[in-house]
C-alpha positions, -999 to +999 in steps of 0.1 A: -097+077+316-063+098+312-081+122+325-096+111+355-065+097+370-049+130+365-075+145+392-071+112+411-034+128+417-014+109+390+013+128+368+040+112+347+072+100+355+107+103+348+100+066+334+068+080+313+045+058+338+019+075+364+028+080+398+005+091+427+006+121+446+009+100+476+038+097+496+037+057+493+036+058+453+008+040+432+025+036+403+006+031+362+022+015+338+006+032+306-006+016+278-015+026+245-045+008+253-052+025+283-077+000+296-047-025+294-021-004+319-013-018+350-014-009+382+015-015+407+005-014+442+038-014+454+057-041+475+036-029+510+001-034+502-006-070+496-027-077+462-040-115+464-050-112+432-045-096+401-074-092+385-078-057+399-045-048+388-055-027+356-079-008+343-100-028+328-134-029+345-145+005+361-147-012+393-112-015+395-110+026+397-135+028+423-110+002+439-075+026+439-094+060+444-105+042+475-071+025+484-055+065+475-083+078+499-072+057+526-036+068+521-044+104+522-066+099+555-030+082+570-039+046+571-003+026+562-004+005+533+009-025+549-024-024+568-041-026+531-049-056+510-066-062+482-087-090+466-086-112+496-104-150+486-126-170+515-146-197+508-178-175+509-212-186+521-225-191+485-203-222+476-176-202+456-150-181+460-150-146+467-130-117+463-127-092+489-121-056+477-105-038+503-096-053+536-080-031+562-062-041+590-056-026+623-023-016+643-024-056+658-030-064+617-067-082+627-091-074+607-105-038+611-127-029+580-140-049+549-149-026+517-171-036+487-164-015+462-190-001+434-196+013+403-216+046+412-254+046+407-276+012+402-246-014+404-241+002+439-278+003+449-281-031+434-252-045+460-273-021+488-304-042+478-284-071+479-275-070+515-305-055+529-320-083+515-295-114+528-266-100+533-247-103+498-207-110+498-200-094+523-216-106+555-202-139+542-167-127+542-176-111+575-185-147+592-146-154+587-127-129+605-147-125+637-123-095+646-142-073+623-155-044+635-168-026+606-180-038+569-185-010+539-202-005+512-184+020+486-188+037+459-174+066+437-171+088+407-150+115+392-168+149+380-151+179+360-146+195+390-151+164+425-144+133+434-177+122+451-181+089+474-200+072+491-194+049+517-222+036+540-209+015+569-225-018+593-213-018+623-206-055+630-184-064+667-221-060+682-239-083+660-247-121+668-244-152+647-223-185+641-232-180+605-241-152+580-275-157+579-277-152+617-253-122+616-277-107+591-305-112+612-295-096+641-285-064+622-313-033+627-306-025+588-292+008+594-264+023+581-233+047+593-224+073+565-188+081+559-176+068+592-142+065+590-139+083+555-156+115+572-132+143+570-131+146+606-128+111+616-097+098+633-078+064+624-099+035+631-126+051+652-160+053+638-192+072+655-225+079+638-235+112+629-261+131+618-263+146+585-262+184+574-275+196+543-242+202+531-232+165+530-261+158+508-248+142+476-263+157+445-280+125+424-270+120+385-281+095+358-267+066+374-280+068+403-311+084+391-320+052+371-314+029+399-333+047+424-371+033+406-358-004+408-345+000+446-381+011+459-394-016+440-370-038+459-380-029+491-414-030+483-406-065+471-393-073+499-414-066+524-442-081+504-461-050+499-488-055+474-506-028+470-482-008+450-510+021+443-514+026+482-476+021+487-462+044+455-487+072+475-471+066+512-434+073+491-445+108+473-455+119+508-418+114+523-405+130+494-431+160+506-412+154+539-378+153+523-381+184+498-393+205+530-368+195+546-341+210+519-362+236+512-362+253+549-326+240+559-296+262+560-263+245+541-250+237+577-281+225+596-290+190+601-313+178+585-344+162+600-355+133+572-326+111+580-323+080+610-309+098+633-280+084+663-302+073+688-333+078+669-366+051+677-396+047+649-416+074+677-393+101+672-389+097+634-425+095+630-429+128+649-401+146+630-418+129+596-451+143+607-440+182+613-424+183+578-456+163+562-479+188+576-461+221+570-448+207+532-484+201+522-498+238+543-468+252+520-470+236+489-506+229+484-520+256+507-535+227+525-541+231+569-540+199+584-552+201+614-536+180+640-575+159+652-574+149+614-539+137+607-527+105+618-492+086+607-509+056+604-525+070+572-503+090+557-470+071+557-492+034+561-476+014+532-496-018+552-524-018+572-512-016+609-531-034+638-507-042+664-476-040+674-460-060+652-474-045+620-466-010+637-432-024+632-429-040+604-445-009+587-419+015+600-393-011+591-405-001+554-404+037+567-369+038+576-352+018+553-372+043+526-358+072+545-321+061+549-323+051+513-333+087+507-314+106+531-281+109+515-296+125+481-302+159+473-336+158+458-344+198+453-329+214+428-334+249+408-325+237+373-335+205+354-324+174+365-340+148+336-334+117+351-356+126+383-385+134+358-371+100+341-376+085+380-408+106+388-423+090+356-416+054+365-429+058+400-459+074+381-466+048+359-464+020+379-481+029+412-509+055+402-536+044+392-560+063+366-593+063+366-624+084+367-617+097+331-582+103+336-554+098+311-520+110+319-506+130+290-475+111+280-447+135+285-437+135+245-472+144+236-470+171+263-440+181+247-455+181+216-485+202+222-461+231+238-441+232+208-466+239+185-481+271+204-465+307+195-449+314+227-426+334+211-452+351+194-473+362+232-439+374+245-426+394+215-466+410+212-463+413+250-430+437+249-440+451+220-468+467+242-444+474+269-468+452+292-449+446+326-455+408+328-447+395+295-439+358+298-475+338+288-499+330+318-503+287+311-531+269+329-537+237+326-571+234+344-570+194+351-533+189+357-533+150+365-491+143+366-484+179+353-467+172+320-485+195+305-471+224+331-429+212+335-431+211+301-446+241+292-418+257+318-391+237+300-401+252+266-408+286+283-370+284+299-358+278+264-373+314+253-366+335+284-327+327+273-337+343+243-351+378+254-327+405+250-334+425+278-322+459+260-359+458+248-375+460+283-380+493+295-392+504+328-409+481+355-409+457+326-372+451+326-372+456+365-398+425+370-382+402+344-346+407+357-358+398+393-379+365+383-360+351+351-331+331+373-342+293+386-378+290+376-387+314+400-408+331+374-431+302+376-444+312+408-467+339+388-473+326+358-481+284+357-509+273+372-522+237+377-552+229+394-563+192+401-594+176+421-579+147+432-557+156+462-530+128+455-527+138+422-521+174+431-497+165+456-477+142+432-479+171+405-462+193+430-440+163+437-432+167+403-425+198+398-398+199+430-385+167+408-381+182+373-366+217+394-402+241+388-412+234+421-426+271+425-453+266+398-490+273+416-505+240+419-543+240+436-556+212+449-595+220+436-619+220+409-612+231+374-646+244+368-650+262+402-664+298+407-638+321+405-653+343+430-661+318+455-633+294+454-619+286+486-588+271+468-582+294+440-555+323+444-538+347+418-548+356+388-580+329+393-599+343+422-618+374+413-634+394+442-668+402+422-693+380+400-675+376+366-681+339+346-654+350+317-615+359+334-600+357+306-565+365+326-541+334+307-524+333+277-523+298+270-545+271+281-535+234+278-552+208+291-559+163+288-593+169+309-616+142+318-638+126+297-674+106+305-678+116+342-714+103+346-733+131+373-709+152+369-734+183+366-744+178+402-705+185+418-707+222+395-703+249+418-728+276+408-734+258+376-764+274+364-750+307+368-714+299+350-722+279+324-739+282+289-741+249+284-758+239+318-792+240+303-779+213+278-772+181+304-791+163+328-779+146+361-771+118+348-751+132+320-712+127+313-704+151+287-679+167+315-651+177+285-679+200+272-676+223+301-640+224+300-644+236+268-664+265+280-640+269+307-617+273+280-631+301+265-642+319+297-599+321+310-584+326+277-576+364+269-593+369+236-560+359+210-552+334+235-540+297+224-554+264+239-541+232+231-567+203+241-572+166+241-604+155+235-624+127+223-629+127+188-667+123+194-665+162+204-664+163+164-689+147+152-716+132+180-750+148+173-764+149+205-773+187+219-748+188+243-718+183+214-731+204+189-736+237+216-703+232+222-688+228+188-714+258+180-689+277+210-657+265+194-669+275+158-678+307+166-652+321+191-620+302+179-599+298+149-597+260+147-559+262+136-550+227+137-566+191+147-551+158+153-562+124+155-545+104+180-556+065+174-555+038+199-514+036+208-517+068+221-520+068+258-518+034+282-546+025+294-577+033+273-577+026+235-601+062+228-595+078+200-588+112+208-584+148+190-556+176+198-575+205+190-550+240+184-570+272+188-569+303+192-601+322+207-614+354+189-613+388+200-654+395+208-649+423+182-643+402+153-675+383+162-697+417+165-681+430+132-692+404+111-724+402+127-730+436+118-712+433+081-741+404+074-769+424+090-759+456+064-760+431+035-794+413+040-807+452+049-790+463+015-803+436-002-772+422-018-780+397-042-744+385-045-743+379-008-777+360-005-765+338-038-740+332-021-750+317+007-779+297-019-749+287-033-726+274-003-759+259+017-780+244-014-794+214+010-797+243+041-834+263+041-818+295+052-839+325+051-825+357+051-858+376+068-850+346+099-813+354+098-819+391+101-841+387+126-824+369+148-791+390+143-808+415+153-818+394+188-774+391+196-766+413+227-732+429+211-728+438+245-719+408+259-696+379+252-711+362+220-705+323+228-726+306+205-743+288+226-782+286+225-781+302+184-793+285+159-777+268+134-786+283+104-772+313+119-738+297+131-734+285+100-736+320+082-711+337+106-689+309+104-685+309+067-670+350+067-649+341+103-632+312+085-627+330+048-592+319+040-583+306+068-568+269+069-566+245+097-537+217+098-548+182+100-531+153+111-535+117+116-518+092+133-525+068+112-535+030+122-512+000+142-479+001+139-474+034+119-482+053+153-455+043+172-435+062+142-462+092+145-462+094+182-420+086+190-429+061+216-444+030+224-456+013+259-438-013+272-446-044+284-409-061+292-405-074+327-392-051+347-389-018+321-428-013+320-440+020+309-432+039+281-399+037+258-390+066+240-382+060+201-357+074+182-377+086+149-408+109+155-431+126+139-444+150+160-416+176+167-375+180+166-364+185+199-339+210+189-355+228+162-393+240+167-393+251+132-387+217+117-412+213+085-404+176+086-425+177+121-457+183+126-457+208+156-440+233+130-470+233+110-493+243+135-475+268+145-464+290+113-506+283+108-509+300+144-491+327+121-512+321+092-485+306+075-483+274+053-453+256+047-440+229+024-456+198+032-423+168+029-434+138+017-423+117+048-452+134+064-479+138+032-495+108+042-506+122+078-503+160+074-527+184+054-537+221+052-577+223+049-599+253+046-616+257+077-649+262+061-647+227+038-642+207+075-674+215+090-708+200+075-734+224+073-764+208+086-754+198+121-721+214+121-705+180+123-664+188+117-649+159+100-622+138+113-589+141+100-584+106+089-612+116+063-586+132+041-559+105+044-562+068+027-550+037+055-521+017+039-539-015+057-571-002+031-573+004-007-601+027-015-615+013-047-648+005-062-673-023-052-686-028-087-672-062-101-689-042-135-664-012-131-679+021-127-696+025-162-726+045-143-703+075-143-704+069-183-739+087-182-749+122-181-756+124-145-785+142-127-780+145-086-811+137-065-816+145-029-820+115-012-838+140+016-871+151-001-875+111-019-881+099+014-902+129+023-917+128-011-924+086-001-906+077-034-882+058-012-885+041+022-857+036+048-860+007+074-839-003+103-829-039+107-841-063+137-837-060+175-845-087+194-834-103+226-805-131+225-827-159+241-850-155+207-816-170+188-815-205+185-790-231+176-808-251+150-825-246+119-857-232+116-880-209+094-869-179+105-834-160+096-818-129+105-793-119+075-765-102+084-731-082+068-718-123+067-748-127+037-736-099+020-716-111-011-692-085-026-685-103-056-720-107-068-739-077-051-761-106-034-772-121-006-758-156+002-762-182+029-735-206+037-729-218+070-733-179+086-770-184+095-794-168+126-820-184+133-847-172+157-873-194+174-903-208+153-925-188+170-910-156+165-932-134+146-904-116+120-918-075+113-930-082+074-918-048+064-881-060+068-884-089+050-865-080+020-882-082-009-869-079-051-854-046-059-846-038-023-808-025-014-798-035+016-768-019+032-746-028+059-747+005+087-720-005+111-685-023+114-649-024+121-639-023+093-642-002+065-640-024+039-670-035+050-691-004+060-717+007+038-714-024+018-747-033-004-765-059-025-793-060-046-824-084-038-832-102-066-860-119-052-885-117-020-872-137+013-907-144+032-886-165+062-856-137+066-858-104+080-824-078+083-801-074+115-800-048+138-766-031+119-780-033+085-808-016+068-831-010+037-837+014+011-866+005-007-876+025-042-908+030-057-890+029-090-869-006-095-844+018-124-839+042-097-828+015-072-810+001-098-790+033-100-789+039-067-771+005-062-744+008-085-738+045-073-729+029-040-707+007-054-689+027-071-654+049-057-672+083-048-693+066-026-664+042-013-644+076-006-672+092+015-676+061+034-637+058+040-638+096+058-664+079+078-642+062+101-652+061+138-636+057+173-637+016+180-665+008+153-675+026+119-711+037+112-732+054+082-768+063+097-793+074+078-784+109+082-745+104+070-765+085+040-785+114+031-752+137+037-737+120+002-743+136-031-763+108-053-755+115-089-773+091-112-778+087-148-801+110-159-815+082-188-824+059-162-840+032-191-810+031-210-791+029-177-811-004-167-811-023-197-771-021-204-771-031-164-793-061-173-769-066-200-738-065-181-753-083-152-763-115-174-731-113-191-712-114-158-732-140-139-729-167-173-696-163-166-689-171-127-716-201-134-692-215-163-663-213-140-681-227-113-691-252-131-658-260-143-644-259-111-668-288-097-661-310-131-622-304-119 
């Protein structure tokens, strides 16, 4: 506080008090508290009341830099008073600021005076809306000729005002509502606080770029709430049409800085004598130009019209035309006094971008914005560091990292990558560059301009692009290349790719960017049908139909066809990509395996992103150099040709369940064009598999999991919002996911993945051991269909306690154990597997009758048996229940699908035949030929190994264990199956004579 009156023009005394630099003197009476000092006006400016008389409230030193402003400008402080009280409009009394008085001593000027930033917008709102204090001050002194509205603040090195003035001695009205009325809501800046204003005269003006003020915090925060006020106030309700109309007059408004000299004026501003024709026409020549300059888009003049671009209601006549451009103005002289381009950072217009982002666009279509922590996330845990020092290391001219990010949506993904790029720029000691090298960097490394050849962002939705370019201008990167177009384009025949991206002959693999990171869309249904030369640029064309919706497959191709081989990708994903067996997903996972280093995977649960509740995967790669591929192909053709017994043991060894026959491997190695790019694609598996296992030798990928409700707002460092009026997302203090000032923090998990980028492990703390792991590659994938578990599998839930099923304990794992394959006995027929009922829900009935469905509710825990309480379906009398899924004694029947684990995979054991019940459709039966091996096999799925493989089983939204995941578990089993049975028997009697004696004690009680 000290401080700032000091560069107000206060010094000390002879009396040890502050005195003003003025030549009437201000003087301070200090206080140890300095909030508590007083401030003497002097005997010449009349205070009516005291209240601003110290320094208590910041208002009251927005009050005196104003009063010493007037002073210095040469208005006489007997013509100033302060704190002047009229009954006011509202049924109290009011408190005038600043009145000032003209040479007769009528009323000249009335000031309200502001806190700077959203208590000053929030009085602007105020009186836009109805006029606030001061039109009902104004009603009372009918010689006013100008009212104020005034704010100010003190920097380390300006005093920065505002002061927006309403002309009044032309308005009409007896009262204040009237007065109001009649006002055009426009505003004069500075008037008579304009440097070269005279006393008491005040003339519009138009603005020069110069007198744009530069925004901060303050007002940064208050700038969300005061379109939203307008918007409210003009009843505008469709905010996703109307948030659109206000990113293309900030396209209008950063052209407009960007092409102006300091001293021009500028031509997004209300100008004097401007009409809604000629600020349409001005609005319209920025519009088009911004967007031909920014997004490399032509308009051309038959296909624009105002009406749709800056439309934020629909317009039919004349008085909509008006009441539309009434919205139009008041958003442009809202805007017109703010500098909204900048060349560094400025957070809180990313804070504002993000707000206007999350409450007017609207996502759909597979889309997902990235939150911008999770963005931030995912560029901290790539080796950017790593690409720049390998990049000077080989004296390459560019060496900063090419980033794409191929779907861009709100382009997180791309200002944060430049944020975090920034970061190591400062870093580089140029002494190292030699050359052109050192030439290049010196001439791009100042303002983001470096951005300009290295980001690129392409998005298909051209309001998204344009808001991503929005963005950029708002977070100071504005030169990043941002294409309105198709992520999976041809890069040949593009008409909206440029740079690096366009090629000028037939090439399907660029492989031109260092990092690619990327939230693509997921589930477009007929998407195949919008691919540009699909056929001919994609492996995995051959693999969809057109009605498919795999769409994030082909990005993952796309993925491998820009990356430069030891390029990084960071991806979001559904988890699904892991573990769904249709063709589609395992070609693709058969591309991942094979030409990337899976270096890290994390499962991000249903808190993660607003307005879907998908589980998704990060997936952190980094794609293989072709050679590496060709070598070992060629390393495992020598051994089957040498016939090296340890090799082919080997793999009898590591694929016992897997038929792989070393004369089909060869040959089909020997089929591999070494020639070309190997993607994977279209091989088999048996031969995926086998390269796979010597890519992956010790190598480790980092897994991570969210974990499940609460515990992810911990995990993730945020949380969405709900709270009227501060909807969106709140950043949280704690985090798991990465330190923002230390990328090497082993308490986060970002630091993990990237020392493993470096094949490096580090200590795992124990804050994080219960969502963090390092896995060998080759132990996540399953063999058979290449399946890659899902990193919950390897961490236990707090809200479930893996433990047995068996009331009995697990005394089957007292036997010698034998392990069957549950495969070849239902080849063999020993055992049979049947899928529960399907039938249509007008077959259910809501009364009794002789035919029941049993369902996971008639599956009893405690006793391994089926029960039937009040949990009953009943089908029609008539229905004719299949006999072969009527259970019947020795049957297990398990449950196949649910919510929740504790309840997945659950069994019991028929003890007798049901001739009126058959199973549901999410249950099913295994039936043995041998009632001691079903035996066994029933307690060896209650028991913890099996509850364990079920728990790693966990899904998206629901759980499931098909047949296949069944036969996937290793069944060990007593290999004395008699002796096993009869101390069962034994056990089982012994067990069941007790729960009747309580039972029955518990009906005598």
């Amino acid at each position: 506080m000290l401080e700032n009156l000091q560069k107000l023009g206060f010094s000390l005394n002879s009396d040890k008090n502050l005195e003003s630099d003025t030549e009437y003197k201000i003087i301070i009476e200090i206080d140890e508290d300095i909030t508590k000092s007083k401030i003497d006006y002097g005997n010449l400016i009349i205070v009516h009341h005291k209240s601003t008389s110290n320094l208590r409230k910041p208002e009251n030193l927005v009050v005196l830099e104003c009063v010493i402003r007037l002073l210095k400008k040469g208005y006489q402080p007997k013509s100033i008073e302060l704190e002047k009280t009229w009954a006011s409009g509202h049924g109290t009394s009011g408190r005038l600021d600043v009145l000032l008085r003209d040479k007769a001593k009528q009323t000249f000027a009335m000031i309200e005076c502001k806190t700077w930033g959203e208590e000053y917008l929030k009085e602007k709102a105020n009186t836009l809306e109805d006029g606030g204090q001061i039109f009902s001050y104004c009603i009372q002194e009918k010689s006013t000729k100008l009212i104020f509205l005034y704010a100010s603040k003190i920097t380390s090195d300006s005093i920065d005002f505002i002061a927006e003035a309403i002309p009044v001695e032309n308005l009409d009205g007896s009262n204040s509502e009237e007065l109001h009325r009649s006002w055009d809501k426009s505003f004069i800046n500075e008037s008579i606080f304009n440097e070269e204003a005279t006393l008491y005269f005040s003339s519009k003006r138009n603005l020069k770029k110069q007198e744009l003020k530069e925004l901060d915090a303050e007002t940064g925060k208050g700038l969300f709430n005061e379109f939203a006020e307008i918007l409210r106030r003009y009843a505008v309700s469709d905010k996703t049409n109307a948030f659109n109309k206000i990113f293309n007059l900030f396209v209008c408004k950063i052209y407009d800085e960007d092409t102006k000299n300091h001293i021009d004026e500028l031509d997004f501003q209300w100008k004097v004598n401007d009409t809604y024709d000629t600020l349409v026409k001005r609005l319209s020549t920025l519009y088009t130009k911004g967007v031909k300059d920014f997004l490399g888009i032509e308009i051309q003049e038959n296909y624009f019209s105002v009406f749709q671009e800056f439309a934020f209601i629909d317009i039919y006549n004349d008085d909509t035309f008006k009441k539309n451009f009434d919205i139009v103005k008041e958003v442009v002289e809202f805007l017109q006094n703010y500098q909204i381009k900048y060349t560094s950072k400025h957070q809180f217009l990313g804070d504002f971008f993000e707000d206007l982002l999350n409450s007017g666009v609207k996502q759909e279509a597979g889309q997902f914005f990235t939150p911008t922590p999770l963005s931030r996330f995912f560029i901290k845990s790539l080796p950017i560091t790593q690409i720049i020092e390998t990049k000077i290391d080989k004296k390459e001219q560019d060496i900063l990292p090419f980033v794409i990010d191929y779907s861009c949506g709100a382009g997180h993904f791309l200002s944060e990558s430049i944020d975090e790029i920034e970061e190591h720029i400062k870093r580089i000691d140029v002494s190292k560059l030699v050359g052109r090298s050192q030439k290049h960097f010196l001439s791009i490394k100042d303002n983001f301009f470096w951005a300009k050849d290295f980001i690129y962002g392409i998005e298909k939705d051209y309001r998204l692009a344009k808001t991503t370019k929005v963005a950029m201008f708002l977070y100071g990167d504005g030169d990043a290349i941002i294409i309105n177009g198709d992520g999976l384009d041809d890069f040949e025949k593009s008409l909206s790719y440029q740079g690096i991206l366009k090629t000028t002959k037939r090439n399907k693999n660029l492989e031109k960017f260092d990092i690619v990171v990327s939230n693509p869309p997921f589930s477009i249904s007929g998407f195949k049908q919008d691919l540009v030369n699909g056929k001919s640029n994609f492996d995995l064309y051959n693999y969809v139909s057109n009605k498919s919706s795999e769409i994030e497959c082909f990005f993952i191709e796309r993925t491998f066809q820009v990356l430069k081989p030891n390029g990084y990708a960071g991806l979001i994903l559904p988890l699904s990509i892991l573990y769904t067996e249709s063709r589609i997903y395992i070609e693709s996972r058969k591309l991942i395996l094979l030409n990337f280093d899976i270096v890290g995977i994390v499962e991000l649960r249903d808190k993660t992103f607003k307005p879907t509740n998908t589980t998704t995967a990060g997936l952190f790669l980094r794609k293989r150099e072709n050679t590496e591929i060709i070598n070992v192909v060629q390393n495992v053709k020598k051994l089957i040709q040498n016939e090296e017994l340890e090799f082919i043991e080997q793999l009898e060894f590591q694929f016992p369940d897997y038929l792989i026959s070393k004369e089909s491997i060869k040959k089909q190695l020997n089929e591999i064009d070494i020639d070309k790019p190997i993607t994977g694609i279209g091989l088999s598996l048996e031969i995926i598999i086998v390269l796979n296992h010597f890519l992956n030798e010790n190598k480790k990928t980092v897994v991570a999991y969210s974990g499940e409700k609460k515990e992810q707002e911990l995990f993730l460092g945020y949380r969405y919002s709900t709270g009227r009026r501060r909807e969106g997302l709140e950043i949280l203090e704690r985090k798991h996911l990465f330190n923002e000032n230390d990328i090497n923090d082993n308490s986060k998990i970002n630091s993990h993945i990237l020392s493993n980028f470096n094949g490096k492990t580090l200590e795992i703390p124990s804050v994080l051991k219960k969502h963090i792991s390092y896995i060998d590659t080759g132990k996540l994938i399953e063999k058979g269909n290449l399946i890659i578990n899902n990193p919950s599998k390897y961490f236990e839930s707090d809200n479930y306690v893996i433990e047995t099923n068996s009331p009995l304990g697990d005394f089957i794992d007292e036997f010698e154990q034998t392990t069957i394959s549950l495969s070849e006995l239902i080849d063999k027929k020993e055992i049979e597997h049947f899928g529960g009922i399907v039938y249509s829900k007008q077959a259910e009935v809501p009364y009794k009758t002789n035919k029941k469905v049993i369902t996971a509710s008639n599956m009893d825990l405690r006793t391994g048996k089926l029960i039937f309480g009040d949990k009953i379906i009943y089908l029609q009398d008539d229905y004719e229940l299949p006999t072969h899924i009527k259970p019947i004694t020795n049957d297990i029947i398990i449950s196949n699908s649910s919510g929740s684990l504790k309840h997945l995979g659950k069994v019991v054991f028929v003890d007798k035949n049901y001739d009126d019940s058959v199973i549901g459709g999410f249950l099913s039966i295994l039936r043995c030929k041998d009632e001691k091996l079903s035996k066994a096999i029933f307690y060896r799925m209650l028991s913890l190994p099996f509850r364990k493989y079920v728990s790693s089983l966990r899904g998206q939204n629901i759980n499931n264990m098909d047949l296949e995941k069944l036969k996937a578990f290793k069944f060990e089993i007593p290999n004395d199956l008699d002796k096993f049975t009869e101390i069962a028997i034994t056990k089982e009697n012994d067990y069941f004579e007790i729960i009747e004696k309580m039972n029955s004690l518990r009906n005598n009680t």
